[in-house]
C-alpha positions as CSV (number, residue, x, y, z in Angstrom):
1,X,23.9,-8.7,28.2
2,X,20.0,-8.6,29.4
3,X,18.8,-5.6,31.2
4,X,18.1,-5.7,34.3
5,X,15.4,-4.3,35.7
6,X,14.2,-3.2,39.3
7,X,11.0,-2.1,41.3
8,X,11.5,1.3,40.3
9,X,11.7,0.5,36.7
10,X,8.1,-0.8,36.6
11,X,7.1,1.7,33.7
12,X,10.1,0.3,31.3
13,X,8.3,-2.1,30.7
14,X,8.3,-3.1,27.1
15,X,5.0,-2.7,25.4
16,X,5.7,-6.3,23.0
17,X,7.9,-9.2,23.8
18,X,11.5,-9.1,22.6
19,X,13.4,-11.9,20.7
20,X,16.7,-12.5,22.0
21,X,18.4,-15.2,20.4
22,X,20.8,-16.9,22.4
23,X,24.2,-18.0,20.1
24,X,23.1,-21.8,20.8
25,X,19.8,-23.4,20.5
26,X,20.5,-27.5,20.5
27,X,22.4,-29.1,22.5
28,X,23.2,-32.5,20.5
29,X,24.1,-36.1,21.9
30,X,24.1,-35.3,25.5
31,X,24.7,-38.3,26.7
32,X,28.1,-38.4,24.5
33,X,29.8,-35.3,25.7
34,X,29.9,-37.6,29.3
35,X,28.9,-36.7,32.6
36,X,29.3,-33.9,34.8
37,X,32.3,-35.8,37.0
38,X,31.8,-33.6,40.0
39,X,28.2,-33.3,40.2
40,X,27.9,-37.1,39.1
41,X,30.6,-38.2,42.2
42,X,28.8,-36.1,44.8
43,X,25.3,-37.2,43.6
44,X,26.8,-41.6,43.1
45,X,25.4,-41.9,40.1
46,X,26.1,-40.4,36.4
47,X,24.5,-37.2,35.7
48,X,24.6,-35.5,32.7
49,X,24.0,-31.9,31.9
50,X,21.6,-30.8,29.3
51,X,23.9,-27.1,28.4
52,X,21.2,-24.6,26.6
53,X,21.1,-21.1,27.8
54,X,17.6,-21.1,29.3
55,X,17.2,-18.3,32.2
56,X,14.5,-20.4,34.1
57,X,14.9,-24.3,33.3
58,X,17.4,-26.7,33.4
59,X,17.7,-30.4,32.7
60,X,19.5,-33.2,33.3
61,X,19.8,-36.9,32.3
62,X,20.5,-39.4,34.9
63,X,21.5,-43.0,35.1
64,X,20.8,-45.7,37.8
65,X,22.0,-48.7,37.8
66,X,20.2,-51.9,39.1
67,X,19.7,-51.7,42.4
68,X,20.9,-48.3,42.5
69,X,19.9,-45.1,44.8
70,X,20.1,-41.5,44.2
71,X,20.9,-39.9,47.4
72,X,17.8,-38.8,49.5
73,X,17.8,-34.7,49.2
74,X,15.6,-32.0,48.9
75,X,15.5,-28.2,47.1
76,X,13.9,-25.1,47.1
77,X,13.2,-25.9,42.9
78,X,10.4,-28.4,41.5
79,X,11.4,-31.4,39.6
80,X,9.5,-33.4,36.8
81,X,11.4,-36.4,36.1
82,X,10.2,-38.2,32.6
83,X,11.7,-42.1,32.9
84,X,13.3,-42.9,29.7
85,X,14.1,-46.7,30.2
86,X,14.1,-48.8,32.9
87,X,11.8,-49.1,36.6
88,X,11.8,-48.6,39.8
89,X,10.2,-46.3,42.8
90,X,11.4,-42.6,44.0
91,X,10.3,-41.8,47.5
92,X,8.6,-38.6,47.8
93,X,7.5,-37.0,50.6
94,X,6.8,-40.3,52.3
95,X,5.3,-42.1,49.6
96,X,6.6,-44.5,47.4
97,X,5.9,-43.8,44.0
98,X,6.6,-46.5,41.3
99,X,7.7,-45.6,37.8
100,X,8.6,-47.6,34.5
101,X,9.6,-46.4,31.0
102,X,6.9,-43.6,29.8
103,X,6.2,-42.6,33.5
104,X,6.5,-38.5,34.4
105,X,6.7,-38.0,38.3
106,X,6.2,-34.7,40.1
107,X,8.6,-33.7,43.1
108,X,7.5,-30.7,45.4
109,X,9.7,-27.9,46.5
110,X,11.6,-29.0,49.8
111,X,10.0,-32.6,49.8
112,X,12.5,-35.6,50.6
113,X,13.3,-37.9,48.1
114,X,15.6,-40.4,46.0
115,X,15.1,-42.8,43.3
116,X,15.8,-46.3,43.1
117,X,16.0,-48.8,40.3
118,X,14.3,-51.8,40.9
119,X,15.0,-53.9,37.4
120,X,17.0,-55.6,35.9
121,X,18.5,-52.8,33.4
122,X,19.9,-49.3,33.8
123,X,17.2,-46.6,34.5
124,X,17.5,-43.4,32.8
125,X,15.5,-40.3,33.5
126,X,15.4,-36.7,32.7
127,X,14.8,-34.4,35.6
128,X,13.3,-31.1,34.3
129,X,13.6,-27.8,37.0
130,X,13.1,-24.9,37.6
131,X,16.3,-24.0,39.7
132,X,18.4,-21.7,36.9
133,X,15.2,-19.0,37.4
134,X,15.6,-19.4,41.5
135,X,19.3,-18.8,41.1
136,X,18.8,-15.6,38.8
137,X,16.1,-14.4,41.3
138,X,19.5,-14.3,44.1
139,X,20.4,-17.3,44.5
140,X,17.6,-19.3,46.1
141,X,17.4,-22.8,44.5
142,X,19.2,-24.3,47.1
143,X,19.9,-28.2,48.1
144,X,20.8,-30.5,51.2
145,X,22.0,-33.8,50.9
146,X,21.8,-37.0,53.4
147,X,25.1,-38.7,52.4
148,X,23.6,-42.0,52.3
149,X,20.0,-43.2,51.1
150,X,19.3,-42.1,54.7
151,X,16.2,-43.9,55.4
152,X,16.5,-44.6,58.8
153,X,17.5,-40.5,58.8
154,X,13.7,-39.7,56.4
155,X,12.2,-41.9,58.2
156,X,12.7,-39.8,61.7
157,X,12.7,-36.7,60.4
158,X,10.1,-36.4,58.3
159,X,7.5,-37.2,61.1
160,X,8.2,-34.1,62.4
161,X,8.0,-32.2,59.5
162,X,4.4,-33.4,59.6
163,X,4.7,-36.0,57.2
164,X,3.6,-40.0,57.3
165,X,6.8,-42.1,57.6
């Protein structure tokens, strides 16, 4: 296991970066090992894990189907989500954003959002964060949820967050 290190400890510091080599480095057909069933069913769409033992980023694959919505949510983490296949928009922060295959889009801490696929085909993306470093900091990369698309809920909300509707 890792040291762990405190204020005090300041002067432990190691003078040169450490290798540790974790017992797994690859992490191969994702996509075929299936989806993460609860996470997928609370989220209504597939979701599926990318498991490597990274201390400070995680990511995920997702899957929307046409005319599908990720729920609208928000987090204390940042989220770059690379689109893989497919279009559509994600609402962030009030805007719409539109994406297509080869598209990277930037999501703020605590900003509202979903994504939507607006074609024909199923819309894949992978959603890069920085959550697994907020959770080893104590357990601050935290989420909430509106249950539906919620945009009647955004829409009235967000104004008074200080945001364009």
């Amino acid at each position: 296991m890792a040291d762990t290190f405190h204020s005090a400890d300041f002067d432990k510091t190691p003078p040169r970066p450490r290798v540790v080599m974790p017992d797994r480095l690859a992490h191969p057909a994702v996509e075929s090992a299936g989806q993460h069933g609860d996470y997928s069913k609370a989220r209504k769409h597939p979701v599926f894990f990318v498991d490597l033992p990274s201390h400070a980023l995680s990511m995920t694959i997702g899957w929307l189907e046409p005319g599908q919505s990720s729920n609208r949510h928000r987090h204390t983490y940042e989220t770059i989500l690379f689109v893989l296949e497919g279009e559509g928009y994600s609402y962030v922060g009030g805007k719409r954003i539109p994406w297509k295959a080869g598209d990277a889009v930037y999501v703020p801490v605590w900003a509202w959002h979903n994504h939507v696929n607006t074609g024909q085909g199923r819309a894949r993306y992978l959603a890069c964060e920085n959550a697994p470093m907020l959770q080893n900091m104590g357990g601050v990369a935290l989420r909430e949820e509106v249950p539906e698309r919620g945009d009647e809920f955004f829409d009235k909300n967000h104004e008074a967050e200080g945001g364009a509707a």
